[in-house]
DONU-887640 format. One record per residue: x, y, z of N, C-alpha, C, O, CB in turn; residue in one letter. Coordinates in steps of 0.05 Angstrom, whole numbers, padded with zeros to 5 digits, always signed. Glycine has a CB too. Layout:
N
XYZXYZXYZXYZXYZA
...
This chain:
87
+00017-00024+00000+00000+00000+00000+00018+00025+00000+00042+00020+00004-00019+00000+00024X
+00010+00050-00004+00025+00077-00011+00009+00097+00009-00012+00090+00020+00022+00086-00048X
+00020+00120+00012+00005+00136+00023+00012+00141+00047+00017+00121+00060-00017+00128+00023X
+00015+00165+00061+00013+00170+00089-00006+00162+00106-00030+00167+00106+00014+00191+00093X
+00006+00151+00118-00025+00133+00143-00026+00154+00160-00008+00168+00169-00017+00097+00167X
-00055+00156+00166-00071+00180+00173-00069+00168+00204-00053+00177+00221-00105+00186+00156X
-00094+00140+00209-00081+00135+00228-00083+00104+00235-00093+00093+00215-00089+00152+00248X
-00079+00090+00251-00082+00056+00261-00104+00044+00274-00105+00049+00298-00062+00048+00280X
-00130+00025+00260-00145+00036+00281-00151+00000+00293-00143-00019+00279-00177+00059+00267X
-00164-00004+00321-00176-00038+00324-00205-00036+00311-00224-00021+00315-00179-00051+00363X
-00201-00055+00296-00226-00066+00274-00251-00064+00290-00271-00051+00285-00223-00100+00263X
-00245-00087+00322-00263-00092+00341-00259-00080+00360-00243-00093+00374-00266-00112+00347X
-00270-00048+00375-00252-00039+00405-00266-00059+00423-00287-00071+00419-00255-00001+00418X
-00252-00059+00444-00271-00069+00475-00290-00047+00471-00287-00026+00459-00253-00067+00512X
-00315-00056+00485-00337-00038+00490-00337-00007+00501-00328+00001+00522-00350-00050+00507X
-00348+00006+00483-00351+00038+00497-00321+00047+00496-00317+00064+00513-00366+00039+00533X
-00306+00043+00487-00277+00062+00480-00267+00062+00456-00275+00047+00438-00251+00055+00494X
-00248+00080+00455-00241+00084+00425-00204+00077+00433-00188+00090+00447-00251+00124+00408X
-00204+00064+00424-00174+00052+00417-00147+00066+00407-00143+00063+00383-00179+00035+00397X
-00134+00077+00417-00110+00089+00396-00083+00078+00400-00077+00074+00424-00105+00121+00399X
-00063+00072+00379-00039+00067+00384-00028+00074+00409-00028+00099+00411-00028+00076+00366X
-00018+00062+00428+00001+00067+00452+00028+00079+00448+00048+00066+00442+00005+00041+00466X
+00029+00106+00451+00057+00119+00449+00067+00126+00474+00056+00142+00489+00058+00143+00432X
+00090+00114+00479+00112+00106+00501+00141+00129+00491+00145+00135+00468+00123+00064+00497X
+00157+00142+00517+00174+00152+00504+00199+00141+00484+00220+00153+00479+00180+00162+00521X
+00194+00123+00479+00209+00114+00457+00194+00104+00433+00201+00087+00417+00225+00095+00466X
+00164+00125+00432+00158+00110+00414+00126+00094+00408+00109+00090+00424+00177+00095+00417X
+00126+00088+00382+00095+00061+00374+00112+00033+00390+00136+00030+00387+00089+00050+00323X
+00101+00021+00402+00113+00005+00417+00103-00026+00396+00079-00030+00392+00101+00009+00453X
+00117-00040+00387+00104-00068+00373+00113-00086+00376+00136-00085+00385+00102-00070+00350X
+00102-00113+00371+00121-00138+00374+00119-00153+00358+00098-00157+00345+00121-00153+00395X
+00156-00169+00355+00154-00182+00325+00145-00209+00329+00141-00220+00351+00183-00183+00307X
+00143-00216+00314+00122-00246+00320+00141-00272+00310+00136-00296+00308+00087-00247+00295X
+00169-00256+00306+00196-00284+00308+00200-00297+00340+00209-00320+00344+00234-00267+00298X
+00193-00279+00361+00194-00280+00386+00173-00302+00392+00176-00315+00413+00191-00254+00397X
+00152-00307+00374+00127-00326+00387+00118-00318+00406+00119-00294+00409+00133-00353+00395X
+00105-00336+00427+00094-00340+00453+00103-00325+00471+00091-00324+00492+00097-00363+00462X
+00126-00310+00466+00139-00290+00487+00139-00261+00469+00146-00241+00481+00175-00300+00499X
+00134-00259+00450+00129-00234+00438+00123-00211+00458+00134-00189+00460+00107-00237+00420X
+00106-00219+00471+00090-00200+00493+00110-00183+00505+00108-00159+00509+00073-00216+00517X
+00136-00203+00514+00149-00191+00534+00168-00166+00529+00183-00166+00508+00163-00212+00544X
+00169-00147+00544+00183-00121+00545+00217-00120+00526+00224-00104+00509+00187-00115+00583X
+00228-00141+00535+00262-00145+00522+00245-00148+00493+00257-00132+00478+00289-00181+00535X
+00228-00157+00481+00228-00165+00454+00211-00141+00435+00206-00144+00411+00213-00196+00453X
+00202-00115+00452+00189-00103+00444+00209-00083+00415+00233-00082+00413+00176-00090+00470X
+00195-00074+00402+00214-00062+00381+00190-00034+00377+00166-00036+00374+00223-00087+00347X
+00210-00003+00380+00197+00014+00379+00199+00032+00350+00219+00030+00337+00203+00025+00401X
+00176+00051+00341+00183+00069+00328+00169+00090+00323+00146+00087+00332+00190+00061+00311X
+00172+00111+00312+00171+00130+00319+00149+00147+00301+00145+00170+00310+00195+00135+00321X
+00132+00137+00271+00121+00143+00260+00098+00118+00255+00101+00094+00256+00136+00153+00244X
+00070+00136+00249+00048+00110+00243+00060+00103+00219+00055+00079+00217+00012+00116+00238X
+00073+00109+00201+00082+00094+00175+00104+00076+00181+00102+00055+00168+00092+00112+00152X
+00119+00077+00193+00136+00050+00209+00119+00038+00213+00119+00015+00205+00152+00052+00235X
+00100+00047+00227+00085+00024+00249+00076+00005+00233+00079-00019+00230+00060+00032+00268X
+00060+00027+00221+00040+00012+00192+00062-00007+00173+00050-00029+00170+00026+00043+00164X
+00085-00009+00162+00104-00027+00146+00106-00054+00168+00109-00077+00161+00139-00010+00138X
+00105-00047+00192+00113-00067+00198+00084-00084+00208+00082-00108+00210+00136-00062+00216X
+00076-00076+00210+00039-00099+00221+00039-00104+00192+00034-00127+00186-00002-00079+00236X
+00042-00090+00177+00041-00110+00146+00061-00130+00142+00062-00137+00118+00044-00092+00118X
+00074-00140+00154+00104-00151+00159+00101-00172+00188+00120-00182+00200+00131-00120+00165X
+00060-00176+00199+00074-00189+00223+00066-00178+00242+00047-00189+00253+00101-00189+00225X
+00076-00149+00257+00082-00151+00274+00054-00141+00287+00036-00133+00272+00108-00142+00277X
+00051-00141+00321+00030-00135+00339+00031-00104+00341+00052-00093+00335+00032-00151+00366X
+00009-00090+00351+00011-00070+00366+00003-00064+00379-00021-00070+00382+00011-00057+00362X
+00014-00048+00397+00001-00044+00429-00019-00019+00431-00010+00004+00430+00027-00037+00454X
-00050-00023+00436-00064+00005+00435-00077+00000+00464-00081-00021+00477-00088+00012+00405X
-00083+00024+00467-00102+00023+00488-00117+00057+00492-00109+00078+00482-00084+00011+00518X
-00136+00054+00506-00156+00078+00517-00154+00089+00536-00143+00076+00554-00178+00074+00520X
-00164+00116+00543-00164+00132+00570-00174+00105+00589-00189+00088+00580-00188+00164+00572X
-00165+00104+00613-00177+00081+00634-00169+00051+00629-00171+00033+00645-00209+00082+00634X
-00162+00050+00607-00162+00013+00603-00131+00006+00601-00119+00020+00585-00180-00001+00568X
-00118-00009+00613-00095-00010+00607-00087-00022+00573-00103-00036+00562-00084-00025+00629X
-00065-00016+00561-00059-00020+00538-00060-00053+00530-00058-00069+00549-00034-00007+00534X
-00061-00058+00517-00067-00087+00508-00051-00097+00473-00056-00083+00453-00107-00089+00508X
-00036-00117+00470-00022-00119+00439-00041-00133+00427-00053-00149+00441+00008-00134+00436X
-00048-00130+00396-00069-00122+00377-00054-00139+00359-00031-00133+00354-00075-00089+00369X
-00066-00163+00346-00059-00180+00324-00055-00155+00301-00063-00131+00302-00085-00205+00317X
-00044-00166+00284-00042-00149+00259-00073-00151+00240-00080-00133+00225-00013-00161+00240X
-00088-00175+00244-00112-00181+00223-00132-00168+00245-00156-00170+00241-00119-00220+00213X
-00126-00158+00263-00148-00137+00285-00141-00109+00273-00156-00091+00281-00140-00137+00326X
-00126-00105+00260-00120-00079+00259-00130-00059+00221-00127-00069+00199-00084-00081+00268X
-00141-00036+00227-00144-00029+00198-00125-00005+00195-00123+00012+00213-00175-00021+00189X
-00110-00005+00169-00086+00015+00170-00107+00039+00155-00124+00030+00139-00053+00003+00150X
-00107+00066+00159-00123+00085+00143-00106+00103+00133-00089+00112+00148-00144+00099+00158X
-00105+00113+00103-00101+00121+00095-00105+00144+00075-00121+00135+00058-00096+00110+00098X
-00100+00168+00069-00125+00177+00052-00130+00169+00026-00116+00153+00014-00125+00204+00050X
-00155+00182+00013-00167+00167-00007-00165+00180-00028-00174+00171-00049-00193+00161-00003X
């Protein structure tokens, strides 16, 4: 796909919130899915710094971590996720 990604969104949110990418000071926080079953964990996290990074790489795999005012952040399959871009 081409285009500046506007923004990242979850296909399905949990109820009654709106979902946005989790930005950490270092960053879109994601995980690569060479890690498997431990992906989750903090040492394997890989950061960066634009939704168009973010976006190359969930097309490539990897998870992302979003979350809402009140809910703690939660990592987001890549086939949960819709990349937006303009039209």
């Amino acid at each position: 796909m081409s285009g500046r990604v506007i923004r990242i969104e979850r296909i399905s949110s949990r109820s009654g919130v709106v979902e946005e990418p989790a930005v950490t000071t270092k960053g879109y926080q994601l995980a690569d899915p060479a890690h498997g079953k431990h992906k989750h964990h903090a040492e394997h996290a890989t950061y960066v710094k634009t939704l168009d990074e973010a976006a190359a790489l969930i097309e490539r795999g990897f998870s992302l971590r979003m979350g809402a005012k009140g809910k703690a952040p939660s990592l987001i399959a890549p086939k949960s996720l819709r990349i937006v871009r303009p039209s």
